[in-house]
C-alpha positions in Angstrom: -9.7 -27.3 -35.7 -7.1 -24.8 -36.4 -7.2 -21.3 -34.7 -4.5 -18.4 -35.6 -4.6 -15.3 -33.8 -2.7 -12.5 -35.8 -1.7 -9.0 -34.2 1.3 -6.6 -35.2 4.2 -8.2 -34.3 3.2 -10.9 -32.0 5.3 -9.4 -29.3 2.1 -9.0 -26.8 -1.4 -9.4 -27.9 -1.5 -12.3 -30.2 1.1 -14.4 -28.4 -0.9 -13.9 -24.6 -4.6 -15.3 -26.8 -2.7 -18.2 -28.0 -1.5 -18.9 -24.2 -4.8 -17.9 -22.3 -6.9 -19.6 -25.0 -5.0 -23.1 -24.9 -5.1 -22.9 -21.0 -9.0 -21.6 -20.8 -9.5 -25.2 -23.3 -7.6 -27.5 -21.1 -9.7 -26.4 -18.5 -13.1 -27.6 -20.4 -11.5 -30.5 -21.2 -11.7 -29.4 -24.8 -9.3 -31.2 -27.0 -8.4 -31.3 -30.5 -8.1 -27.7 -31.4 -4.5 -26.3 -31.9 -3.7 -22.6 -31.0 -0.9 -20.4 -33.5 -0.3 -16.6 -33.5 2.1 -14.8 -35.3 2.3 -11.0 -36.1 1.7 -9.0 -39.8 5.2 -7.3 -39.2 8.0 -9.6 -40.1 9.7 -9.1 -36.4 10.4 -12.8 -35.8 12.5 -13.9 -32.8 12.0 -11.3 -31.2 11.6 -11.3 -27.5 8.2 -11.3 -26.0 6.8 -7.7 -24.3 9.0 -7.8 -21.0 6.0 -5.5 -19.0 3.0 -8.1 -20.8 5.3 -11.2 -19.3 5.4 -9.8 -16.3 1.8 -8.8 -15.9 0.4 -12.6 -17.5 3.3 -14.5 -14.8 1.2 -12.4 -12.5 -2.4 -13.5 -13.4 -0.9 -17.2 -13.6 0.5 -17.5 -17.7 4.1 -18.2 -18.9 4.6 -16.1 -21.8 7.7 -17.2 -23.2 9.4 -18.0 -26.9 9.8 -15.8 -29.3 7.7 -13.5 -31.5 6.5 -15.3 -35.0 6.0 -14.2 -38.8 2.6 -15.5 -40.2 3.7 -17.2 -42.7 1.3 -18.8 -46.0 1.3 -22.2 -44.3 0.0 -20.9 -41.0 -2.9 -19.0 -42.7 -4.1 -21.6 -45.3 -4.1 -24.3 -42.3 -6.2 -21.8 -40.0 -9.7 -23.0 -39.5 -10.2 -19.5 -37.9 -7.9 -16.3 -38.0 -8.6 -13.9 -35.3 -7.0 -10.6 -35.7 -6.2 -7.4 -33.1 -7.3 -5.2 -35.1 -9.1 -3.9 -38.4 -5.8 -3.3 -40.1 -4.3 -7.3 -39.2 -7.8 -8.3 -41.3 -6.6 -6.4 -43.9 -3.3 -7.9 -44.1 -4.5 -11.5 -43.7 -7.2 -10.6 -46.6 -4.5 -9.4 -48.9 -2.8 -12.8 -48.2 -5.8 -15.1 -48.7 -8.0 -15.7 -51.4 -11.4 -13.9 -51.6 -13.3 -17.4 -51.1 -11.6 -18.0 -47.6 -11.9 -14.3 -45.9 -15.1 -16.0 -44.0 -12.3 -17.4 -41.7 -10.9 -13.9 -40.4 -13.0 -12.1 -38.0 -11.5 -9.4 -34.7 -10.9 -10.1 -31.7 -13.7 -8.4 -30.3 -16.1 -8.9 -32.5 -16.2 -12.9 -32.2 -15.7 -12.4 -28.3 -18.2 -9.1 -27.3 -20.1 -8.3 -30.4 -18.0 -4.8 -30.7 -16.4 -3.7 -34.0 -13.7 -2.3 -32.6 -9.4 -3.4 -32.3 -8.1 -4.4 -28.9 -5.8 -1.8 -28.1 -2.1 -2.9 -28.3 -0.2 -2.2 -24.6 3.0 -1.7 -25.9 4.8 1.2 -24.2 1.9 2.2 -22.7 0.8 2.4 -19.0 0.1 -0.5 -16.3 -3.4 0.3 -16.8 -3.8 -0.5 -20.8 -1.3 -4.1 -20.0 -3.9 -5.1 -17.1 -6.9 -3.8 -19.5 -5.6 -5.6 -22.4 -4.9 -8.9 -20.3 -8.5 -8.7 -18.8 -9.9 -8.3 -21.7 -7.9 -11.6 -23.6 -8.8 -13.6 -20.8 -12.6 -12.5 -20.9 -12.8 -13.2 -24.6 -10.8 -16.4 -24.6 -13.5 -17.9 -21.8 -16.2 -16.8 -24.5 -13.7 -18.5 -27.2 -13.8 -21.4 -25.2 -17.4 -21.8 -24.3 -18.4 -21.6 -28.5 -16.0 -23.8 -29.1 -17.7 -26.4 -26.7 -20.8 -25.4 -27.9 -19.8 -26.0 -31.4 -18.3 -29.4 -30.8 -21.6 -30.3 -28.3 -24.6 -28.7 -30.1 -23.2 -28.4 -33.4 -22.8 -24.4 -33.7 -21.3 -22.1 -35.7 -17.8 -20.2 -34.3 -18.8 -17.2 -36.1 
């Protein structure tokens, strides 16, 4: 199983699911599943958020490397593509065929049943990076727990 998370510029957001998600699996002993992100805006190399790094070394992540393009290969090897917000789904949907937009989904919409975008942090206070990190690690535990339900009990992700 192949999961891509996809945010802006995969700076912050994106980059700390793929990190808290692959950690959050180790610990269920879950193997088999590879994590990717990459962003919609073509900033690759780019240095990770320097206030997110900070606040994920804090809570017990290293958030290093570089930012990353999604690039055609990335998306048609997804399994799952889990976007930021409404306006990543877009752009993934306008890079995939019609037949294979059952694979995108948000963020919070796979993780606490709410249609809404998780916020990005950049810029903004110490409040919205420790929100945003709370709420990546919340929804990567439910991540992990339907992916082990799925692999025991035979369950759909979606």
């Amino acid at each position: 199983m192949k999961i891509l998370f996809v945010c802006s510029a995969n700076i912050c957001r994106s980059a700390l699911c793929e990190v808290v998600l692959k950690q959050k699996l180790r610990e269920r002993g879950i193997d088999g599943v590879e994590v990717d992100s990459g962003g919609v805006h073509d900033y690759a190399g780019e240095p990770r958020d320097s206030m997110l790094v900070s606040y994920a070394q804090k809570a017990g992540y290293e958030l290093k490397g570089k930012s990353k393009f999604i690039s055609q290969p990335m998306l048609d090897s997804a399994d799952y593509i889990i976007c930021m917000e409404h306006f990543h789904v877009v752009e993934v949907q306008k890079r995939l065929p019609y037949v294979r937009w059952n694979r995108i989904c948000l963020f919070n919409e796979i993780c606490f049943e709410e249609r809404t975008g998780l916020p990005d942090p950049s810029g903004d206070t110490g409040y919205m990076y420790t929100y945003v990190l709370q709420r990546i690690e919340e929804g990567c535990s439910t991540i992990a727990w339907k992916i082990s339900k799925m692999t025991n009990d035979g369950e759909n992700f979606f």
